[in-house]
C-alpha positions as CSV (number, residue, x, y, z in Angstrom):
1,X,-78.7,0.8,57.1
2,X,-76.4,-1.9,55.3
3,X,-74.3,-4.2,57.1
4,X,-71.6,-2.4,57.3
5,X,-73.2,0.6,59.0
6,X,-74.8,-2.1,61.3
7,X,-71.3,-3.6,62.3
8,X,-70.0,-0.3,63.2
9,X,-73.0,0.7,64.9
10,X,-72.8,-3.0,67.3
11,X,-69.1,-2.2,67.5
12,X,-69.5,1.3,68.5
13,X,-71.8,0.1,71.6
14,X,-70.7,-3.2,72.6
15,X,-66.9,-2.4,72.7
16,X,-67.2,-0.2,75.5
17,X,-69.8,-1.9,77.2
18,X,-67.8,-5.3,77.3
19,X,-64.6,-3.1,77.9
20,X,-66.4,-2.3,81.5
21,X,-68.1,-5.9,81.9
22,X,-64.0,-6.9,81.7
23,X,-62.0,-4.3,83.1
24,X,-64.4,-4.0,86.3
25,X,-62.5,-3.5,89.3
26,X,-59.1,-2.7,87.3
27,X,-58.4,0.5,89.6
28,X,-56.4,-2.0,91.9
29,X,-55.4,-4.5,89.1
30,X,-53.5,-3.0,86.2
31,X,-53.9,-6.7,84.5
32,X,-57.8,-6.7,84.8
33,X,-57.9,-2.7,83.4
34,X,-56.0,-4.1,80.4
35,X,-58.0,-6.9,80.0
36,X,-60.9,-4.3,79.2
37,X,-59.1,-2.3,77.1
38,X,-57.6,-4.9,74.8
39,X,-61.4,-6.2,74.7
40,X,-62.5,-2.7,74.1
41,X,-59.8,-2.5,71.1
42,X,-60.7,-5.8,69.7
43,X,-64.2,-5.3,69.4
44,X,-63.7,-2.0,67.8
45,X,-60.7,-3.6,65.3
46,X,-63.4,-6.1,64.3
47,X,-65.7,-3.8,63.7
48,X,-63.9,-0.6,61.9
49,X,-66.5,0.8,64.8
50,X,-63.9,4.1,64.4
51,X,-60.8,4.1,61.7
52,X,-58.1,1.2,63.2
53,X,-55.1,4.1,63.8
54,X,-57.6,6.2,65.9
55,X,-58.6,2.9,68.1
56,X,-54.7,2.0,68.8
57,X,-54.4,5.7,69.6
58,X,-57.7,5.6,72.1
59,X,-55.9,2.6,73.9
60,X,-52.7,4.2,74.2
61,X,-54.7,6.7,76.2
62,X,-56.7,4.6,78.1
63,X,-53.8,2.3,79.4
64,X,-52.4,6.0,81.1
65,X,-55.8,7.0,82.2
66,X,-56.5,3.5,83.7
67,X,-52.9,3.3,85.2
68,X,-51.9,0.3,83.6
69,X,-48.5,2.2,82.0
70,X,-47.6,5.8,82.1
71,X,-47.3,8.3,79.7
72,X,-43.8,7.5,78.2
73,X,-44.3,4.0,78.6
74,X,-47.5,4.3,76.7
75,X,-46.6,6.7,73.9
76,X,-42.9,5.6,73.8
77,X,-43.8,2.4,71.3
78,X,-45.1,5.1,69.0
79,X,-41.1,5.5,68.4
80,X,-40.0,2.0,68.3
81,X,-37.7,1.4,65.3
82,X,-39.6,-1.2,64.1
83,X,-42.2,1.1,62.7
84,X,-39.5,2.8,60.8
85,X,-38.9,0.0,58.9
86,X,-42.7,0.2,57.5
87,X,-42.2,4.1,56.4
88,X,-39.2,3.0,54.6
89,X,-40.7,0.0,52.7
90,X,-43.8,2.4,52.1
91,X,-42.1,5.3,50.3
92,X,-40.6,2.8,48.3
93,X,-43.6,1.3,47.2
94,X,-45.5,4.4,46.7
95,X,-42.6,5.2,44.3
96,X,-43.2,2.2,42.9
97,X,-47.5,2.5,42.4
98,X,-46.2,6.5,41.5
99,X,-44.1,5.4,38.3
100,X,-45.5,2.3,36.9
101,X,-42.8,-0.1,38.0
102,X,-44.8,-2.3,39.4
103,X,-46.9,-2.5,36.7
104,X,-43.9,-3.2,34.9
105,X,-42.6,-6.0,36.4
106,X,-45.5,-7.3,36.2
107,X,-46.1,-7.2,32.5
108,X,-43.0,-8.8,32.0
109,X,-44.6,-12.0,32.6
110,X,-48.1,-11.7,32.5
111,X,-47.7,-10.7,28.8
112,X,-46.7,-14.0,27.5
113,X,-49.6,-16.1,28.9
114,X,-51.6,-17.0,26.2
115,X,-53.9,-19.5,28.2
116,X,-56.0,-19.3,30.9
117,X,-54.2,-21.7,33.3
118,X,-50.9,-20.1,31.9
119,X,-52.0,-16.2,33.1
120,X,-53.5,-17.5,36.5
121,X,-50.3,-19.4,37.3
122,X,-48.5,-15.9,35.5
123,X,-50.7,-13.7,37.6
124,X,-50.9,-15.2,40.7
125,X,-46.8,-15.8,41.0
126,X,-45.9,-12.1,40.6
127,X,-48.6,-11.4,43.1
128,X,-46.0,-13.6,45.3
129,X,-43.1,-12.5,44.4
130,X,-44.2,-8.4,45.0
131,X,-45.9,-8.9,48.1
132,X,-42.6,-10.3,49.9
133,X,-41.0,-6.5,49.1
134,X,-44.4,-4.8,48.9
135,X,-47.8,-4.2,50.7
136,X,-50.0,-7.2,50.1
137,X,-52.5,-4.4,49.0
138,X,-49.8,-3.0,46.4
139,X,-49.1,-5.3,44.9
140,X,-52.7,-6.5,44.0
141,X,-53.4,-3.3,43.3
142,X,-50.5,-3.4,40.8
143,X,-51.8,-6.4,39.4
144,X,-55.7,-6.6,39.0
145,X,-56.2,-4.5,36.6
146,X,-54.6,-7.1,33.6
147,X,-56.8,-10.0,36.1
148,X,-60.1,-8.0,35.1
149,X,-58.8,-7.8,31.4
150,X,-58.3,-11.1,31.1
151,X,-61.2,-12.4,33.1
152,X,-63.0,-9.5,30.9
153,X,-61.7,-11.4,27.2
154,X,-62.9,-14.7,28.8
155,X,-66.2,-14.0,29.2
156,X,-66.5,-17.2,31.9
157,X,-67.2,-15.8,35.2
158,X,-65.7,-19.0,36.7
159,X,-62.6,-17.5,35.2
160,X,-62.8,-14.2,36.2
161,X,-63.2,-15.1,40.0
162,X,-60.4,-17.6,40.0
163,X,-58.6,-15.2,38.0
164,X,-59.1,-12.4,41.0
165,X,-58.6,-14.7,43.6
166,X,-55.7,-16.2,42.3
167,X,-54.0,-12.3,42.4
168,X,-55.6,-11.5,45.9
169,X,-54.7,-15.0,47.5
170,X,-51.0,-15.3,46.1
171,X,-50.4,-11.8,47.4
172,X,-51.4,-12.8,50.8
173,X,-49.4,-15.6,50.8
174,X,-46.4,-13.8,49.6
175,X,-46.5,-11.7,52.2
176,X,-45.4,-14.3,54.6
177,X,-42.1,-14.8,52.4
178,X,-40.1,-12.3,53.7
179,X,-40.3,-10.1,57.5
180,X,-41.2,-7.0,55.7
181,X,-43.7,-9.2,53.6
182,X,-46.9,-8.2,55.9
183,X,-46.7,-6.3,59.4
184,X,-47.7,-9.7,61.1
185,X,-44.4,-10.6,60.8
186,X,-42.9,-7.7,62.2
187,X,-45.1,-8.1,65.1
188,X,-44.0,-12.2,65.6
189,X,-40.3,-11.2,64.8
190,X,-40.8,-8.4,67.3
191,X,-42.3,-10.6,70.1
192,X,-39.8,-13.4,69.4
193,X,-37.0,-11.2,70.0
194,X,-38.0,-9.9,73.5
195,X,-37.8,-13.3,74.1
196,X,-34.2,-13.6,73.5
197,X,-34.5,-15.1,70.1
198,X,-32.7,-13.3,67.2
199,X,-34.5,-13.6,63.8
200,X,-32.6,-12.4,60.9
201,X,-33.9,-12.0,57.0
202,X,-32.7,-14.9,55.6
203,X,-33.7,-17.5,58.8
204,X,-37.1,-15.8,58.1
205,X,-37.2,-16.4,54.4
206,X,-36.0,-20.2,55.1
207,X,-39.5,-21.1,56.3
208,X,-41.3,-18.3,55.2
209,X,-40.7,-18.8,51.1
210,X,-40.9,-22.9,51.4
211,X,-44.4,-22.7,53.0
212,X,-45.3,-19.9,50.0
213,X,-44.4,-22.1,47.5
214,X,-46.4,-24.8,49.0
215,X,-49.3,-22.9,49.5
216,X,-48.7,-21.3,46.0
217,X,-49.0,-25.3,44.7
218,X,-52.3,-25.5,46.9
219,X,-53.8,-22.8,45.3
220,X,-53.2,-23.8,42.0
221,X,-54.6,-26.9,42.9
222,X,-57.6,-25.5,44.6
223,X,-58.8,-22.8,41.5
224,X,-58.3,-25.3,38.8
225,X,-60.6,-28.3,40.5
226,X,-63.2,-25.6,42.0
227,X,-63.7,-23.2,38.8
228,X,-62.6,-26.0,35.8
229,X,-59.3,-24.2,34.7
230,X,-57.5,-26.6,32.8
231,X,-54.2,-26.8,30.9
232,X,-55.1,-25.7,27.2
233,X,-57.9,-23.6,27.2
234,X,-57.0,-20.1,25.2
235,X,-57.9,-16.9,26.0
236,X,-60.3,-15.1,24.0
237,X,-57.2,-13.6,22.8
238,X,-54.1,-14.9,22.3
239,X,-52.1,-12.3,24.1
240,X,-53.1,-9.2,27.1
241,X,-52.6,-6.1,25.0
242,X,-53.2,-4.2,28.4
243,X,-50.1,-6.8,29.9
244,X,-48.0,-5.5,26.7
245,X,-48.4,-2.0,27.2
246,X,-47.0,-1.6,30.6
247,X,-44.0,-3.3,29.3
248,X,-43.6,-0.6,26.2
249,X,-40.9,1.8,25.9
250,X,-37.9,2.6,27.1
251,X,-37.0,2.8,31.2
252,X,-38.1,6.7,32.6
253,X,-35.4,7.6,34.8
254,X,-37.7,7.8,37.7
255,X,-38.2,3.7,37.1
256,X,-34.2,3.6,37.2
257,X,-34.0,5.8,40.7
258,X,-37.0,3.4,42.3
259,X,-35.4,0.3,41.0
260,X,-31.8,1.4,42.3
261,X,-33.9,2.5,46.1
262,X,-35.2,-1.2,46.2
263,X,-32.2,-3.3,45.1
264,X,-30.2,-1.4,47.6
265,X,-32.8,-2.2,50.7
266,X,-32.7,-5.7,49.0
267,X,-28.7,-6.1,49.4
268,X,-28.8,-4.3,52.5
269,X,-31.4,-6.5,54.1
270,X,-29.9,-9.7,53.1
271,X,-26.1,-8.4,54.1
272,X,-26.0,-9.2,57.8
273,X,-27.6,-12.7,57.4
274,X,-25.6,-13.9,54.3
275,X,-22.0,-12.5,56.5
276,X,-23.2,-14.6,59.6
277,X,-23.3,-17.8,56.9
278,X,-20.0,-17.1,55.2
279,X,-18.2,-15.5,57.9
280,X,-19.8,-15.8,61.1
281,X,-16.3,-14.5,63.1
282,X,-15.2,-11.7,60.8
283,X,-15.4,-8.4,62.5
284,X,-17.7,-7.0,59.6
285,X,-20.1,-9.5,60.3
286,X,-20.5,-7.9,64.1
287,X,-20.6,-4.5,62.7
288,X,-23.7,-5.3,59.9
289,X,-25.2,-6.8,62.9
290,X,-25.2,-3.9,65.2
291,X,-25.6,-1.3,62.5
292,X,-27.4,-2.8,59.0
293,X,-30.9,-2.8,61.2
294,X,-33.5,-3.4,59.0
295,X,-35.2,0.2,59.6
296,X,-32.0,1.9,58.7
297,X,-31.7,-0.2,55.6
298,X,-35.3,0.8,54.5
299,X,-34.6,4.3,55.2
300,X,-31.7,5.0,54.1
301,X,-33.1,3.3,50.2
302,X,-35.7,5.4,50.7
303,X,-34.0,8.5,51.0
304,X,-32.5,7.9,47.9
305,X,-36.0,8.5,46.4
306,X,-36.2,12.0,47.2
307,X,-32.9,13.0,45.9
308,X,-32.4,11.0,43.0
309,X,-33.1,12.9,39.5
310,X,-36.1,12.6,37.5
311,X,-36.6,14.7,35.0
312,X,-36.5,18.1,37.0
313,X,-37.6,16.4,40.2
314,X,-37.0,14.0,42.3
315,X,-38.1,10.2,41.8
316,X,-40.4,11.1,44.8
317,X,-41.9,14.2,46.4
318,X,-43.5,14.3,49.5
319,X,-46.8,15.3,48.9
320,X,-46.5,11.5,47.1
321,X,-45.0,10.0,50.2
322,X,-47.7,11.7,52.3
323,X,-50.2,9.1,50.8
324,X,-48.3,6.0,51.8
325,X,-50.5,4.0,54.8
326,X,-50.1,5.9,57.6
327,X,-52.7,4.6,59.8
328,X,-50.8,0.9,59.5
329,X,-48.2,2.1,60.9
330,X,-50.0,4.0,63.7
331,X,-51.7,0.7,64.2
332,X,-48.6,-1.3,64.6
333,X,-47.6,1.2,67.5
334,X,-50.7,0.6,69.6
335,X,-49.9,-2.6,69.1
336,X,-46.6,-2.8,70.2
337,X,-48.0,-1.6,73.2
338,X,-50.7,-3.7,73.9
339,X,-48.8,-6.7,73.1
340,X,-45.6,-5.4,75.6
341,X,-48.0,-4.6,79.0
342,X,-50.1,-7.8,78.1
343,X,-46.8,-9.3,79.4
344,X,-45.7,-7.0,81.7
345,X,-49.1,-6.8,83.8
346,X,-49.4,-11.2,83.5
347,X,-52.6,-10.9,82.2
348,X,-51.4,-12.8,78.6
349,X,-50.2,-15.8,81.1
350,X,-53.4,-15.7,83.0
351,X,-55.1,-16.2,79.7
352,X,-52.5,-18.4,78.2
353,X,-53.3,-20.9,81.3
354,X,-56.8,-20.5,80.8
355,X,-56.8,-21.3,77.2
356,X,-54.6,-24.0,77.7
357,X,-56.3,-25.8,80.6
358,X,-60.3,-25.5,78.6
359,X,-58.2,-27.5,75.2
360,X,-56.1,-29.7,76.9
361,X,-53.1,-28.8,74.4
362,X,-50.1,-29.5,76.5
363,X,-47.0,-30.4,73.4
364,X,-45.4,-28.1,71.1
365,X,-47.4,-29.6,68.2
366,X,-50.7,-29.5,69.4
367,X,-49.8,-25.8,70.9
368,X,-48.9,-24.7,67.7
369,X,-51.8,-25.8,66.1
370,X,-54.3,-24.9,68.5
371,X,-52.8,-20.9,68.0
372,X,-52.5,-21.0,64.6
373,X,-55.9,-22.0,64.1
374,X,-57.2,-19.8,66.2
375,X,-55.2,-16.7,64.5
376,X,-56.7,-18.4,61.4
377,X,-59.9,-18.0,62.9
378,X,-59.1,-14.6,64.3
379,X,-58.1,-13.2,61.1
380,X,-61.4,-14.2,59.0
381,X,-63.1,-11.2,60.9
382,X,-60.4,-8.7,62.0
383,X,-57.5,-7.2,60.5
384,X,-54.0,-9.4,60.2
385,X,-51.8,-7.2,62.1
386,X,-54.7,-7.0,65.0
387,X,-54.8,-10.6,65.0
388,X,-50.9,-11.2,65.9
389,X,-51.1,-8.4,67.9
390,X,-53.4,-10.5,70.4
391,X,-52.2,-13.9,69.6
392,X,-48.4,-14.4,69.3
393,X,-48.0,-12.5,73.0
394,X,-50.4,-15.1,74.1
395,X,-49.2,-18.2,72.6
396,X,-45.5,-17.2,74.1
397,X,-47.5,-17.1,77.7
398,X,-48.8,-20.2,76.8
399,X,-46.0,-21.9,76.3
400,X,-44.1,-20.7,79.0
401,X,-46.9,-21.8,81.3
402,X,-46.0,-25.6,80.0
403,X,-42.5,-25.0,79.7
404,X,-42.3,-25.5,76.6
405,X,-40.0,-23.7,74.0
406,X,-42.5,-20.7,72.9
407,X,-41.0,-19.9,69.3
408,X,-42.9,-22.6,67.3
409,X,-46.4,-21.6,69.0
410,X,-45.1,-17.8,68.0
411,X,-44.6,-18.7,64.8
412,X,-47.6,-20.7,64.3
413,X,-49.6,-17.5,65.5
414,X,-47.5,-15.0,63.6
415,X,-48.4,-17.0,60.6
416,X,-51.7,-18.1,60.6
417,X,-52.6,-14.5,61.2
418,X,-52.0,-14.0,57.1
419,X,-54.5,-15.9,56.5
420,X,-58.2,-15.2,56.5
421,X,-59.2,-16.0,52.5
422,X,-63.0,-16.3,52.9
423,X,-64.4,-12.9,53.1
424,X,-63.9,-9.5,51.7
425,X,-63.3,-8.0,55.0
426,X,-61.2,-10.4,55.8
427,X,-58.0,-8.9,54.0
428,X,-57.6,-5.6,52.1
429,X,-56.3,-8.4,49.1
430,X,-59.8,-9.8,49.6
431,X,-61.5,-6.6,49.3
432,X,-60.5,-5.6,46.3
433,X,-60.6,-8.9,44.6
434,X,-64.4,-8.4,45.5
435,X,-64.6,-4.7,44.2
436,X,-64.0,-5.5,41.1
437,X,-67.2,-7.7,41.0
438,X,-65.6,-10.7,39.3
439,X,-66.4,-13.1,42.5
440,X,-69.0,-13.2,45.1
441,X,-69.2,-13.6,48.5
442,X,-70.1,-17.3,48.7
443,X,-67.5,-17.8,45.8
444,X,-64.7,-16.8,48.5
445,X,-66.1,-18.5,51.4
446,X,-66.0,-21.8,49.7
447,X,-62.9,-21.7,48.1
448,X,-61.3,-19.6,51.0
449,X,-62.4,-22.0,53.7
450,X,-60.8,-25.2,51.7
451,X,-57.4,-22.9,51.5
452,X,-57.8,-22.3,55.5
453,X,-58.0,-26.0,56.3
454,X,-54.8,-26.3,53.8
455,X,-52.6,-23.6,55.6
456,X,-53.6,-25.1,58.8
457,X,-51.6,-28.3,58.2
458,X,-48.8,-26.6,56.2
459,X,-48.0,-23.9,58.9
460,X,-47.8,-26.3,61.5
461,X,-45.9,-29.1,59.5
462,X,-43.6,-26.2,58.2
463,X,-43.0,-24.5,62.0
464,X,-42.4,-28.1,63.0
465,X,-39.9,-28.9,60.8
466,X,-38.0,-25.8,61.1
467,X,-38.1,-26.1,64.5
């Protein structure tokens, strides 16, 4: 049995098992019932015990057959328009894996590197720059295939993990650029908003894209000291044929119809914030607001996938679109859920006082550090969107329990859950960095840990300053 199959197998025992040691004597206490079904669902999260979707689905059950919610209650987040805005973003990305434009892009740059620090720095920034619009996972896809070239014409295996990091890593951290960047945010925007705080795009992008670029420094900084990439040093060749070819050729029309879909749901996604700047009292500024949503902006750009012309057929079909990540989005519906009747039932302020009372944390500051560490923490083992899902509803109840303002300790949790860079399990970015067998395990940890400690002091210097 490898140690995967052994995780699963712990998982599949010990989440039930602590799920009753928790949730004993819920029948009269919906809080207590939850307690052991969000233990239930962590352990099994952590553990890919079963596939993530079908554990958020099992606790959507087992909050209605415990009596913590009822059936529309429980099943009603499955519909919440927030997971619309995934589906949107999805099809368009899956147009964009379908047809190349991705890779594209991304040879558009990566193409003129000529030196080793030159294609890292190449690499790694369109990594950034993709993940804001796309999955994390998309866009490394897109993009490690000209990594393992280049790390391949090296022949340094120094290289060829910094080279695989520096793809996997910079798509993370792109991710937290933008709300549709990484479904953590969604979640944090999400909470923050049933709070009574309104988050548009671009007051997302003013923290999330400064703290990118810092971290993007960081990791620069942090490859070229741990693996001896310095300015100068040449390829083995002088240019990525593989880098060039993706650029050859005229635009297909299908490339032309994706690229159309995604500038629309860019314009569209930026139009209500940029109206509040330039004319916060104009009627059309109130009407974006109410009806520009960001799921009707992703879908209705989407839609222009499946009926714009492409040689005989549309730019997409659905048997493509069936292959987006549906189980994400089922996941983000469970939790929803979770995250909602964790407040309702009191059981996240129960554990917010708990929490806060064992550290001592009682400022904004040292709240918002203690959460995003912990999501930090949090996110090393389990996925990123599980990790918010459990921590930004917490560090809200936290804060109200001091009464203190709760949006910097949400956005501390929110996050430091996209981080995790020191194991392959940690992010899907990570995985497949690893798959391609140009870095080891202890490779990651070491440089992943330093990266950690790094984000920990620019999260919480960067929600401090913006709040």
């Amino acid at each position: 049995m490898g140690p995967l199959d052994a995780r699963r197998t712990f998982g599949l025992v010990a989440g039930p098992l602590a799920g009753v040691y928790f949730g004993w004597g819920g029948a009269h206490d919906p809080a207590v019932a939850l307690a052991g079904i969000l233990v239930l669902t962590a352990i099994w999260w952590i553990t890919e015990a079963v596939p993530v979707a079908v554990t958020a689905l099992v606790s959507s059950s087992l909050v209605v057959l415990f009596g913590v919610a009822t059936p529309k209650v429980a099943f009603a987040a499955y519909g919440s328009p927030l997971l619309f805005l995934f589906v949107g973003s999805f099809f368009i990305a899956e147009a964009m894996r379908v047809h190349g434009l991705g890779a594209r892009v991304a040879g558009l740059l990566a193409r003129r590197a000529s030196g080793r620090l030159s294609m890292l720095i190449a690499l790694s920034s369109v990594a950034f720059v993709l993940s804001m619009w796309l999955s994390n996972s998309a866009a490394t896809a897109v993009l490690l295939p000209i990594a393992v070239s280049a790390a391949d014409r090296s022949k340094d295996r120094g290289y060829g993990a910094a080279l695989v990091l520096a793809v996997a890593y910079g798509a993370s951290v792109g991710g937290m650029g933008t709300p549709v960047g990484t479904p953590p945010n969604i979640i944090g925007i999400a909470q923050m908003q049933r709070a009574g705080v309104e988050i548009d795009f671009l007051e997302w992008m003013s923290i999330g894209v400064p703290l990118g670029v810092v971290m993007m420094a960081a990791l620069w900084a942090v490859l070229t000291l741990r693996y001896g990439v310095r300015p100068g040093q040449p390829l083995a060749e002088p240019s990525a044929p593989e880098a060039a070819s993706v650029v050859a050729g005229p635009w297909s029309q299908a490339e032309i119809g994706t690229t159309v879909a995604f500038l629309v749901a860019v314009v569209g996604w930026f139009a209500p914030g940029l109206a509040v700047v330039f004319a916060p009292d104009a009627a059309i500024t109130g009407w974006l607001d109410d009806h520009l949503t960001e799921e009707v902006v992703a879908l209705t750009a989407a839609a222009l996938l499946f009926v714009w012309p492409a040689g005989g057929r549309p730019v997409l079909t659905w048997d493509e679109a069936q292959h987006i990540d549906w189980s994400t989005i089922l996941l983000f519906g469970g939790g929803i859920l979770l995250g909602d009747l964790a407040g309702t039932t009191g059981l996240t302020q129960q554990w917010g006082s708990a929490l806060v009372e064992a550290t001592g944390a009682q400022s904004t500051l040292a709240l918002t550090a203690l959460v995003a560490g912990v999501s930090i923490v949090l996110s090393e083992a389990t996925s990123n969107t599980a990790t918010a899902t459990l921590m930004v509803p917490l560090a809200m109840s936290m804060a109200s329990a001091l009464g203190l303002d709760p949006i910097a300790p949400a956005m501390g949790a929110t996050l430091g859950a996209s981080f995790g860079f020191m194991m392959p399990v940690s992010t899907a970015p990570n995985a497949m960095a690893y798959g391609t067998g140009k870095v080891t395990i202890g490779q990651m940890a070491t440089t992943g840990v330093v990266f950690d400690a790094i984000g920990l002091v620019a999260i919480v210097g960067a929600v401090w300053l913006w709040a």
